[in-house]
C-alpha positions in Angstrom: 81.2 -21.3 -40.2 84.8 -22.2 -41.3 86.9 -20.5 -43.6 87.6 -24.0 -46.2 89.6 -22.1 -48.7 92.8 -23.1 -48.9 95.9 -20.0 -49.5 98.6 -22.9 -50.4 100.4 -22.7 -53.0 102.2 -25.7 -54.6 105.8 -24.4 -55.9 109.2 -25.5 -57.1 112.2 -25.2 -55.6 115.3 -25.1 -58.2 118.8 -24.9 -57.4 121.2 -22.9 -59.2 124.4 -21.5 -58.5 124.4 -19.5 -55.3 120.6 -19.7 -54.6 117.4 -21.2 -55.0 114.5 -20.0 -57.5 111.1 -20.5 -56.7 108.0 -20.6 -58.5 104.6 -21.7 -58.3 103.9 -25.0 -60.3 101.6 -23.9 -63.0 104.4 -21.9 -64.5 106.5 -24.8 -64.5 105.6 -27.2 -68.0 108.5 -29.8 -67.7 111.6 -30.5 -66.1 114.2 -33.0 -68.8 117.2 -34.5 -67.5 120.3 -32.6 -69.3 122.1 -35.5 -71.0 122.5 -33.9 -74.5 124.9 -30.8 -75.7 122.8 -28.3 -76.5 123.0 -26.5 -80.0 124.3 -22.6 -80.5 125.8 -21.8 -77.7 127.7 -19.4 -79.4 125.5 -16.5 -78.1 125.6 -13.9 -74.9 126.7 -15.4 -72.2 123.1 -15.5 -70.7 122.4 -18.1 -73.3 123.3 -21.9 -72.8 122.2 -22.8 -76.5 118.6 -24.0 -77.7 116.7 -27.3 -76.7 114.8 -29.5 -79.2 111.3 -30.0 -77.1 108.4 -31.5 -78.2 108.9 -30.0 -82.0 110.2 -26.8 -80.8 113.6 -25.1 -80.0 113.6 -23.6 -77.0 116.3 -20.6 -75.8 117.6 -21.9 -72.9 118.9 -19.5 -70.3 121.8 -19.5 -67.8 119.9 -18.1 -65.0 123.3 -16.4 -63.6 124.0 -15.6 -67.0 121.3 -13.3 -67.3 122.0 -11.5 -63.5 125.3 -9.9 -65.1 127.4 -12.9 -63.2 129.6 -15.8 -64.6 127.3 -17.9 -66.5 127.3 -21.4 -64.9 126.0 -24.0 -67.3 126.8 -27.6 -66.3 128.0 -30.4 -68.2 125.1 -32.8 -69.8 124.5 -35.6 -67.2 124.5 -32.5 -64.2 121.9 -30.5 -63.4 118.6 -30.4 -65.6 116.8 -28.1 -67.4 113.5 -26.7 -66.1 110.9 -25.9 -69.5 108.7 -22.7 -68.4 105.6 -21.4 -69.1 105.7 -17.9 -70.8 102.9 -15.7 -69.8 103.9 -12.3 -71.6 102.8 -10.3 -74.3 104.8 -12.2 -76.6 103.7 -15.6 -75.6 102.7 -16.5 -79.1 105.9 -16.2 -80.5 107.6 -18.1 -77.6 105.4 -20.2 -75.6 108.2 -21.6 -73.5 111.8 -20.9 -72.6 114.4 -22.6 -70.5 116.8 -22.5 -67.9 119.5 -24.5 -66.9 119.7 -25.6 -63.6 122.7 -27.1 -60.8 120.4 -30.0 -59.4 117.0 -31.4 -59.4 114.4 -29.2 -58.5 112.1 -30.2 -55.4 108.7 -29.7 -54.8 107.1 -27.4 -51.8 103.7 -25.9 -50.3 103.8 -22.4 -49.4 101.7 -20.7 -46.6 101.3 -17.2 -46.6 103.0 -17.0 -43.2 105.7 -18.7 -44.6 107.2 -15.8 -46.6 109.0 -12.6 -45.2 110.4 -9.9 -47.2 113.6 -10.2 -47.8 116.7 -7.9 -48.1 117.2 -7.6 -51.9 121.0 -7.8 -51.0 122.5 -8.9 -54.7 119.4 -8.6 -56.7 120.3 -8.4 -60.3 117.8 -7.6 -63.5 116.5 -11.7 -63.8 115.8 -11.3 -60.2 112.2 -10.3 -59.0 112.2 -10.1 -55.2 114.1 -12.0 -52.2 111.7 -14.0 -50.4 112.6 -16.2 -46.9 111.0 -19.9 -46.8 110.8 -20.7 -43.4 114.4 -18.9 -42.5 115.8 -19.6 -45.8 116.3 -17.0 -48.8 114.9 -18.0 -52.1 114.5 -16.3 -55.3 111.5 -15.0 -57.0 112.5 -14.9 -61.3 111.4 -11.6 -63.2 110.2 -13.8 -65.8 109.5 -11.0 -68.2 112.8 -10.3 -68.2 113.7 -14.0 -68.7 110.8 -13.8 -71.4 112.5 -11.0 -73.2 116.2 -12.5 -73.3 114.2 -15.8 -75.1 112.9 -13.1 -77.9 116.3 -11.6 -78.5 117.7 -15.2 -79.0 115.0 -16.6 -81.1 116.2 -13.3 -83.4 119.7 -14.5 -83.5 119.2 -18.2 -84.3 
């Protein structure tokens, strides 16, 4: 008898600055094109400003930003902005959050195989774990930690 189970798992790959991100796409609820200013942007550094989405505004988070590096947020018409699904404890007071991004995220299917520890080498607190993707490093988010930098700025809005 044959094993018909399948262990893929459809992810996203997003650009940003100086790596790629990945996630699976069930935590992934929208990805707009950035071609509006975003309002209150005169937060941390970590945060970009706040999207109107679908009736709510959204913190949205400079990914870099929030690893203790030079926030990189591009200019409306570059880059887009990737609408996530939150999963924490405080998911009822912030259902979604967002991040910026430097391109247009790209779809993958990850084996198991596929992935290999990685080194770690830079991580900083929004980083979960290095991963490699068939020779390449990639990103795994600590989106708690993303989570929790969208509760402090829903506090200061």
């Amino acid at each position: 008898m044959t094993d018909t189970t399948t262990k893929t798992l459809h992810c996203v790959l997003i650009p940003m600055n100086n790596r790629q991100l990945l996630l699976p796409n069930v935590s992934i609820a929208e990805v707009v094109d950035h071609d509006t200013n975003l309002s209150g942007d005169e937060g941390p550094d970590w945060l970009a400003g706040y999207l109107d989405w679908r009736g709510q505004t959204l913190p949205v988070i400079s990914y870099e930003g929030a690893n203790e590096q030079e926030a990189v947020i591009p200019v409306a018409g570059r880059g887009r902005i990737v609408v996530l699904n939150t999963i924490g404890p405080n998911h009822d007071k912030l259902p979604f959050l967002a991040i910026v991004t430097r391109g247009i995220p790209s779809q993958t299917r990850l084996e198991p195989e596929q992935v290999h520890g990685g080194e770690d080498a830079g991580q900083g607190p929004a980083d979960l774990m290095q991963v490699e993707l068939e020779g390449e490093p990639v990103w795994i988010p600590n989106l708690e930690y993303l989570e929790s930098l969208g509760i402090e700025a829903l506090k200061s809005a």
